[in-house]
C-alpha positions as CSV (number, residue, x, y, z in Angstrom):
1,X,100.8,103.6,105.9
2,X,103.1,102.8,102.9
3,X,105.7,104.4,101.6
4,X,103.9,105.0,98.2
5,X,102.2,108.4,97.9
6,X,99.6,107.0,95.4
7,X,97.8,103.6,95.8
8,X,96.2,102.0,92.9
9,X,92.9,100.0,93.0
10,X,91.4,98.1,90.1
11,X,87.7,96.9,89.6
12,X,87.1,94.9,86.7
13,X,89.8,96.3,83.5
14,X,89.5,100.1,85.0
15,X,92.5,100.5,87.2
16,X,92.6,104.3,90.0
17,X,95.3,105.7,91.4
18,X,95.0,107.3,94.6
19,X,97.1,110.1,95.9
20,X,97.7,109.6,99.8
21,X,99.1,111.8,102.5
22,X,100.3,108.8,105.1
23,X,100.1,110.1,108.7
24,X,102.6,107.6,109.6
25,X,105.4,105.8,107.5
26,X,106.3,102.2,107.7
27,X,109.0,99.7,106.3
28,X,107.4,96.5,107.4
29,X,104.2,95.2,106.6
30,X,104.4,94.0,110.9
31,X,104.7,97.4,111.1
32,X,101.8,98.4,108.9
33,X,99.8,96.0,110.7
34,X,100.2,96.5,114.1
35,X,99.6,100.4,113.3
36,X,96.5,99.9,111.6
37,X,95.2,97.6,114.3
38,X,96.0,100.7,117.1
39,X,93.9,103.0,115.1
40,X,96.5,104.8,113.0
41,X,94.4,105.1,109.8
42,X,94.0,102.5,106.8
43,X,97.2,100.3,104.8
44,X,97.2,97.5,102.0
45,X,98.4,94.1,103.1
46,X,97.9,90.6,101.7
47,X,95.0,88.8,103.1
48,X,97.2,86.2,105.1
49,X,98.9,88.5,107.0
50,X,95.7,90.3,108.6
51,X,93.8,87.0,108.5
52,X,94.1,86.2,112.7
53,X,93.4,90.4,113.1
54,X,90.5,90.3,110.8
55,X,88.8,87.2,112.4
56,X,89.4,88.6,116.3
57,X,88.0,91.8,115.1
58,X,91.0,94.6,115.4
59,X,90.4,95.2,111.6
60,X,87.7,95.1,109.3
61,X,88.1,95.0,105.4
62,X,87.2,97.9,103.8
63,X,86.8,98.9,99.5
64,X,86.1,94.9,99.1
65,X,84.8,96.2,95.2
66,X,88.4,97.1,94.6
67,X,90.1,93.7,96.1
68,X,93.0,92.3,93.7
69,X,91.9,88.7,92.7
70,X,93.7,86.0,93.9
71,X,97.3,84.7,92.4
72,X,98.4,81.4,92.4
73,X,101.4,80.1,94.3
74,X,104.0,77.8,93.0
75,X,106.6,75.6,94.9
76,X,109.1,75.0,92.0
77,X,111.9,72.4,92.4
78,X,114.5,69.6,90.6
79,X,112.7,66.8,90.7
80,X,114.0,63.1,89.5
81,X,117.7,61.2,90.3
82,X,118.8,64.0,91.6
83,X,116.3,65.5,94.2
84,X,116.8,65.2,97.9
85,X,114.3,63.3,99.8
86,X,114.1,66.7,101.9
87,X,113.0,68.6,99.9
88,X,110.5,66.5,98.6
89,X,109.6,66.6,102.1
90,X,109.1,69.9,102.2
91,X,107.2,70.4,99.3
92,X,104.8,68.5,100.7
93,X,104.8,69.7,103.2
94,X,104.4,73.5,101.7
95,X,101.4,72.2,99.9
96,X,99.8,70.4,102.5
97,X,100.0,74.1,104.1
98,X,99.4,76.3,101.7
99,X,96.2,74.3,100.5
100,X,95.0,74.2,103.8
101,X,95.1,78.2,104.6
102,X,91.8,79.5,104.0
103,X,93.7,83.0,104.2
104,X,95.2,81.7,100.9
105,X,92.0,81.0,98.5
């Protein structure tokens, strides 16, 4: 479903790469979605964007021994004299979201 002809997988410090043959190409990860929730075969997307497919059931996670662990978001900005009170606002408000995903942790 993605452009790449090889995926890579990693357990542990061993890392695989994969030669595929997509049946179907895609340049959005909407598009990626939406095609493996019809049926078209499997694709590699980040767990908040098939969170709401995986919990109704269209898709089911599969290879779960080769998941990438988890990465840490930051929310970086000028802080002090300087910073606008909106986007203070929106940092917390980011936060407040982010923290709250469980399609994030």
């Amino acid at each position: 479903m993605s452009a790449r002809s090889e995926w890579t997988f990693a357990k542990g410090t061993e890392k695989v790469g994969i030669k595929v043959k997509p049946r179907l190409l895609v340049n959005t990860n909407d598009g990626a979605l939406e095609a493996a929730s019809s049926g078209f075969g499997l694709t590699q997307l980040i767990s908040y964007q098939v969170a709401n497919e995986l919990a109704a059931g269209r898709l089911k996670t599969v290879l779960t021994d080769f998941e990438e662990a988890s990465l840490p978001v930051h929310v970086i900005h000028r802080e002090g004299r300087h910073g606008a009170a909106k986007v203070r606002s929106f940092v917390d408000l980011a936060v407040a979201r982010l923290r709250g995903d469980s399609a994030l942790q």
